[in-house]
C-alpha positions as CSV (number, residue, x, y, z in Angstrom):
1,X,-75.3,19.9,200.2
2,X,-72.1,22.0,200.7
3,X,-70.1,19.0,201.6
4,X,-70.9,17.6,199.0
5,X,-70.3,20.3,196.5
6,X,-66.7,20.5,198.2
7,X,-66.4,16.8,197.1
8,X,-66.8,17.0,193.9
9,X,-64.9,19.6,193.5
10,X,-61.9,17.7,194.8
11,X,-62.7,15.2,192.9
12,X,-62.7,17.6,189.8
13,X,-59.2,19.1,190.7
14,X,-57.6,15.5,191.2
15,X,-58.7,14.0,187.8
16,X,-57.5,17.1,186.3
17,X,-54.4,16.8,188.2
18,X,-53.8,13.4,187.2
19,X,-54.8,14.1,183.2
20,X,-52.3,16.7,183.2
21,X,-49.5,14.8,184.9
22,X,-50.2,12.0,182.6
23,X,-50.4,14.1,179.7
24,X,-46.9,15.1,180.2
25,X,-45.9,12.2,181.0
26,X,-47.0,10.8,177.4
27,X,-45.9,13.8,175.6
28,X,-42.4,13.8,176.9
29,X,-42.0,10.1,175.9
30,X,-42.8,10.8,172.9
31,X,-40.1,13.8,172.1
32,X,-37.5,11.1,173.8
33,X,-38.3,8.9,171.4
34,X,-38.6,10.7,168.7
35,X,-36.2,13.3,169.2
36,X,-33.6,12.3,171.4
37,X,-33.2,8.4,170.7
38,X,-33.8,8.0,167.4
39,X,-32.3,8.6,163.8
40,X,-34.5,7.7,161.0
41,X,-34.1,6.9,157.6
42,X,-36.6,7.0,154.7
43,X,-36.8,4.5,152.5
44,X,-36.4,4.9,149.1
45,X,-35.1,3.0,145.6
46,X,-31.5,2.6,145.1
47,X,-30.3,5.9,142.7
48,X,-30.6,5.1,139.7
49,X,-27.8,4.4,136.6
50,X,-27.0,6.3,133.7
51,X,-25.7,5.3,129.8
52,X,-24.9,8.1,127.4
53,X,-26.7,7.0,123.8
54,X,-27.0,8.2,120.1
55,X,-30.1,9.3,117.6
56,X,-29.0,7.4,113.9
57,X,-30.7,6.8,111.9
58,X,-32.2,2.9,111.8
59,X,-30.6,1.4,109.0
60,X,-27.8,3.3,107.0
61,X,-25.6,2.1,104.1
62,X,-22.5,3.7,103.0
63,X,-21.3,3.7,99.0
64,X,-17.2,4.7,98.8
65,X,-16.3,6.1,95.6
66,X,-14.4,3.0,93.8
67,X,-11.1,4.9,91.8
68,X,-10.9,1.4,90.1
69,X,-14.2,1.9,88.2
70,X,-13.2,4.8,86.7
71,X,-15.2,8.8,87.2
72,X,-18.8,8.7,88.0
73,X,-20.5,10.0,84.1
74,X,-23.6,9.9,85.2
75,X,-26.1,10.8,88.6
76,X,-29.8,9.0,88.0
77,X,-31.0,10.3,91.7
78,X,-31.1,13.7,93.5
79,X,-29.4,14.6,96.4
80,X,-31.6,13.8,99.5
81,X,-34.5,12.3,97.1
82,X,-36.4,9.2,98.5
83,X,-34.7,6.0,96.5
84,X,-36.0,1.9,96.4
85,X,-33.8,-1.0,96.8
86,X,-32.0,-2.0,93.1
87,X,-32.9,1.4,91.8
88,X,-29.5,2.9,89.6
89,X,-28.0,5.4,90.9
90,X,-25.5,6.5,89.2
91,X,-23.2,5.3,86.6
92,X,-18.9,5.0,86.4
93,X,-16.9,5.2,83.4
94,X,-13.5,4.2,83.4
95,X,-11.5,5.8,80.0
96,X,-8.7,3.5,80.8
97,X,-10.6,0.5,79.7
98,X,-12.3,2.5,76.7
99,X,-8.4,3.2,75.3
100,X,-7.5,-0.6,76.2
101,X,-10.5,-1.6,74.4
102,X,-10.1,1.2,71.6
103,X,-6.1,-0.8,70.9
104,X,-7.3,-4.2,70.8
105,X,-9.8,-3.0,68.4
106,X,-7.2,-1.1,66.2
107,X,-4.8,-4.4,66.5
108,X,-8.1,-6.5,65.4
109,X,-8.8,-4.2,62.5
110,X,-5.1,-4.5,61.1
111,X,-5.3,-8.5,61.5
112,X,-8.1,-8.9,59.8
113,X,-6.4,-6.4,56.7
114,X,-3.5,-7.9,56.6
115,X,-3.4,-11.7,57.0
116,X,0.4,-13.1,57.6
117,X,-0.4,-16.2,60.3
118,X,-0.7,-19.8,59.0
119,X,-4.6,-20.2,58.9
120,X,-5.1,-21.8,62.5
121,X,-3.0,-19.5,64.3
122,X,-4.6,-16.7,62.4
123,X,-8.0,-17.7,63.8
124,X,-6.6,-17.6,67.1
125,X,-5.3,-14.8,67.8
126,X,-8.7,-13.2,66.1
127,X,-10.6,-15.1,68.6
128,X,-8.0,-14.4,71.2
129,X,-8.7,-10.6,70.4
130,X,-12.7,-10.6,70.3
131,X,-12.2,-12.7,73.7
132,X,-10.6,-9.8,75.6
133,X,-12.6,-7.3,74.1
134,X,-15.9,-8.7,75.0
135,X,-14.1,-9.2,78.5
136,X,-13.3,-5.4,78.5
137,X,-16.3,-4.2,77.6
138,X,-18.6,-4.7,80.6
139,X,-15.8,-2.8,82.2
140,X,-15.9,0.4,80.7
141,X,-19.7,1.6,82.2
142,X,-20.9,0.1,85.9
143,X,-23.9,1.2,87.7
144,X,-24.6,1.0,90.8
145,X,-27.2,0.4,92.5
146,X,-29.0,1.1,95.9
147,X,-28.7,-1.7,98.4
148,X,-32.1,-0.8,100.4
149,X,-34.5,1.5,100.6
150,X,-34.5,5.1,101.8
151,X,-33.5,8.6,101.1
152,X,-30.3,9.4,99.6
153,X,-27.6,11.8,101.0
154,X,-24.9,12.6,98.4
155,X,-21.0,13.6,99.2
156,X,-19.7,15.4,96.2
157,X,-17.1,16.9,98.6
158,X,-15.8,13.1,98.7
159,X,-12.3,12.5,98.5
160,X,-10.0,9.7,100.0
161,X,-8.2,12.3,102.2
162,X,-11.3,13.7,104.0
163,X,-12.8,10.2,104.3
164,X,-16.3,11.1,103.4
165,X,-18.6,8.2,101.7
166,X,-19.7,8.9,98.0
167,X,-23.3,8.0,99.0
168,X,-25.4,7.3,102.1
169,X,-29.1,5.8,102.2
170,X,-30.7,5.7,104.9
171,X,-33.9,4.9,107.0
172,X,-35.3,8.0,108.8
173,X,-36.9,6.0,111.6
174,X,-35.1,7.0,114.4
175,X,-33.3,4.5,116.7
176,X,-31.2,5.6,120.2
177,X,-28.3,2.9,119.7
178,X,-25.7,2.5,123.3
179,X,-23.4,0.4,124.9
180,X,-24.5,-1.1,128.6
181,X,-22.0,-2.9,130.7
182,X,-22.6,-6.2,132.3
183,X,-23.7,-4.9,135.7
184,X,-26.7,-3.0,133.9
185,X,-27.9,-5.5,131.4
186,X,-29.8,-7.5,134.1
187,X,-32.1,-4.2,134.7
188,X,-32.7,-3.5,130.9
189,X,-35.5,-6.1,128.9
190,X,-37.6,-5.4,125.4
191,X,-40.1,-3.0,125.6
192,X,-39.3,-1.2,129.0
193,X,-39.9,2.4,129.4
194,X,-36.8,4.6,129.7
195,X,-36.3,8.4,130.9
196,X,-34.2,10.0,127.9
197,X,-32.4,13.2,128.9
198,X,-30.9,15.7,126.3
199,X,-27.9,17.9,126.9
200,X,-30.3,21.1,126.2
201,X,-32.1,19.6,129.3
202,X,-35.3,18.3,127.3
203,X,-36.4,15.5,128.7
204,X,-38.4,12.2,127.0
205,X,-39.6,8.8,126.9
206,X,-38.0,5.5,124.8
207,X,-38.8,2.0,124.5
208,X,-36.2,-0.9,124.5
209,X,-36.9,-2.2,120.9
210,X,-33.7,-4.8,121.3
211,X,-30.8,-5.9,123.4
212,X,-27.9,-7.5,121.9
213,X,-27.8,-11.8,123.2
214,X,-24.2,-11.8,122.9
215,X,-21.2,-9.2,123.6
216,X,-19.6,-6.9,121.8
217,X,-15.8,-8.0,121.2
218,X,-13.8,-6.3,124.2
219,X,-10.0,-5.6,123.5
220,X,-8.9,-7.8,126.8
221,X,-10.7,-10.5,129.0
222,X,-10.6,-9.0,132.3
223,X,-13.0,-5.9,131.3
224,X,-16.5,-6.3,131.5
225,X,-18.5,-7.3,128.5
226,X,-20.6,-4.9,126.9
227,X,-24.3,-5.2,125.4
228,X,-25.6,-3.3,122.0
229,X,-29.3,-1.5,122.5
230,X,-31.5,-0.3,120.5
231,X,-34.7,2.5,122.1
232,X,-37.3,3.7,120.2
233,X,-37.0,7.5,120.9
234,X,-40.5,9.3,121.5
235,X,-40.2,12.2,120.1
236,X,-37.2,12.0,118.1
237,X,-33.8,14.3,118.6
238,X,-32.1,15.3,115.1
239,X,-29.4,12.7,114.1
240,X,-26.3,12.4,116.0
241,X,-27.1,13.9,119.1
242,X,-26.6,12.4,122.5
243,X,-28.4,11.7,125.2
244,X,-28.7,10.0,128.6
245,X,-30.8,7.6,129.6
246,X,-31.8,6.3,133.0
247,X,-32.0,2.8,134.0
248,X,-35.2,1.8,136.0
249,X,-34.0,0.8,139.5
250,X,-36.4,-0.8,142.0
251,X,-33.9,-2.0,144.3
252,X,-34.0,-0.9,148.1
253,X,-30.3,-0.9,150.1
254,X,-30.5,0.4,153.5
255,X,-27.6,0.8,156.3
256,X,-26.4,-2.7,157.6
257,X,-26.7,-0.8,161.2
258,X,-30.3,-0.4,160.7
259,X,-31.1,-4.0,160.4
260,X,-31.7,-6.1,163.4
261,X,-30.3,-9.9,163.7
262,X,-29.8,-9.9,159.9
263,X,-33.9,-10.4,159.7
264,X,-35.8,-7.7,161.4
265,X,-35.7,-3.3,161.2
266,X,-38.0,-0.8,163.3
267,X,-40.3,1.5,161.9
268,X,-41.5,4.0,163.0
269,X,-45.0,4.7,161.8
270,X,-47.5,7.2,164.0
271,X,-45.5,7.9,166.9
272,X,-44.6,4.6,167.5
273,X,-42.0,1.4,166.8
274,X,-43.3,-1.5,164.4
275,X,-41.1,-4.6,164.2
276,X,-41.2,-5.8,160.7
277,X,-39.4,-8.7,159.1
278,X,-37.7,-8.5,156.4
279,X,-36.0,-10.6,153.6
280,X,-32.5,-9.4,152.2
281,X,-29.4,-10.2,150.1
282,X,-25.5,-9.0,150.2
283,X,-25.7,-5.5,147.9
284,X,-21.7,-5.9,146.9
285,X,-20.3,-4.2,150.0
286,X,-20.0,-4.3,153.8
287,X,-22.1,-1.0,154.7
288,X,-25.2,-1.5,153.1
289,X,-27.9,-4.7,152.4
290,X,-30.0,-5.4,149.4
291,X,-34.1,-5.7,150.9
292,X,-35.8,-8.1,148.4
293,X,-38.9,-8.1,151.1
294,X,-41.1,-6.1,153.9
295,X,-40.1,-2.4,152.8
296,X,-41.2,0.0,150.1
297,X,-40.7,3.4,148.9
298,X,-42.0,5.8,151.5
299,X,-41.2,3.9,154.9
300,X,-39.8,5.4,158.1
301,X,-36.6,3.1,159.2
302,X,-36.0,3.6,163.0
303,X,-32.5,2.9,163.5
304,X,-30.8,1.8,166.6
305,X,-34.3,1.0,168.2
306,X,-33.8,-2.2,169.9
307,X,-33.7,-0.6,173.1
308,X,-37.1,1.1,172.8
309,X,-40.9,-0.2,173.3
310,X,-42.2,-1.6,170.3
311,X,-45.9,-2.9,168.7
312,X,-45.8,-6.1,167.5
């Protein structure tokens, strides 16, 4: 009985032994790996782009006061009141054409008293007359009228050296109008969600609501074209403020060093190295590659682990 109590004792002691030792064992190969052999990058989406864009309103007309017409005589709408389209606003009279048409009229009046013309050239130059007064006529009072729909923003500090519009009208929906170069268009479509960013740090939400088809006229060929877009802001800024938007970016680029035979990386997942192929395409410069397959958001690259075990 003793002998073989003392056997299972040594029994016990040399399975401990060995659990220890391999223990170690396991436990050191591990902090190699992980600590002293390996530099690891974390997957995530390329950083995303920025535009800078404008609150206007979504449809705005501008009137210019026309000197030709005469002074305005008459206002039928008030400042900042909601108008329709063909609704009069307001009314020009030109006193020019009332003392052109007041001197034909005097010049008329002494013809007809006192007749001194052969009979037919008498008649014509009455009828010559009534013709240009009748012509002047519609001359002397013009209204105008609004073009669409919407509320009405009067300038009476207008003047031709300050450059103010007589009138605006415009639609209070609000529209986020900017200009995206050629390199961002492919990211933007109709009815993608945007991040909006104010400069008060207020952040938002917008929905593309249209993209121009064609560019915008560029001063010389060899810059890059640029697209018109409209976003639907939610909620709205006040008019004419700026803000910046981010463009959506699900594009992952990693390190051209991390990639293995142009088709494989190491990840390291658990503790240990996973293989994984990948698919990829040139990003636009010599340090970094595009991955259109086999990675997302979140994953462990090992790099430079070739040279260590891996799970298939």
């Amino acid at each position: 009985m003793k002998r073989i109590c003392i056997l299972l004792l040594a029994l016990l002691i040399l399975f401990s032994t060995t659990a220890l030792f391999l223990w170690l064992y396991l436990k050191s190969k591990t902090t190699f790996i992980a600590n002293n052999q390996i530099e690891t990058i974390k997957v995530t989406y390329k950083k995303p782009q920025y535009f800078i864009g404008k609150q206007e309103p979504s449809q705005l007309i501008t009137i210019d006061y026309n000197p030709t017409k005469g002074a305005i005589h008459d206002w039928y709408v008030q400042n900042q009141s909601k108008v329709a389209q063909n609704q009069p606003l307001f009314e020009y009279y030109n006193p020019q054409i009332e003392q052109r048409i007041t001197l034909k009229q005097r010049q008329l009046a002494q013809l007809t008293q006192n007749k001194t013309y052969a009979s037919t050239n008498y008649d014509l130059a009455i009828k010559n007359l009534e013709t240009e007064i009748a012509q002047l006529q519609p001359q002397l009072r013009t209204t105008i009228f609004a073009p669409i729909s919407g509320i009405i923003n009067i300038n009476y500090t207008y003047s031709s050296l300050n450059k103010l519009p007589l009138v605006q009208i415009y639609d209070a929906t609000p529209i986020i109008r900017a200009k995206v170069s050629e390199n961002d268009r492919p990211f933007l479509h109709v009815k993608d969600k945007l991040k909006i960013k104010a400069k008060n740090g207020r952040t938002s939400s917008g929905e593309i609501k249209q993209i121009s088809t064609l560019p915008l006229k560029q001063n010389q060929a060899s810059q890059n074209s640029k697209y018109l877009i409209e976003i639907t802001p939610k909620p709205a800024y006040f008019f004419g403020s700026h803000v910046e938007i981010e463009i959506p970016n699900t594009q992952i680029e990693i390190p051209r060093t991390a990639i293995d035979n142009d088709q494989f990386v190491y990840l390291l997942r658990n503790k240990k190295i996973i293989k994984r192929v990948i698919k990829l395409e040139k990003s636009g410069n010599k340090k970094t590659m595009l991955i259109t397959e086999g990675l997302k958001p979140g994953d462990v690259i090992a790099r430079n682990a070739d040279t260590v075990r891996f799970k298939n």
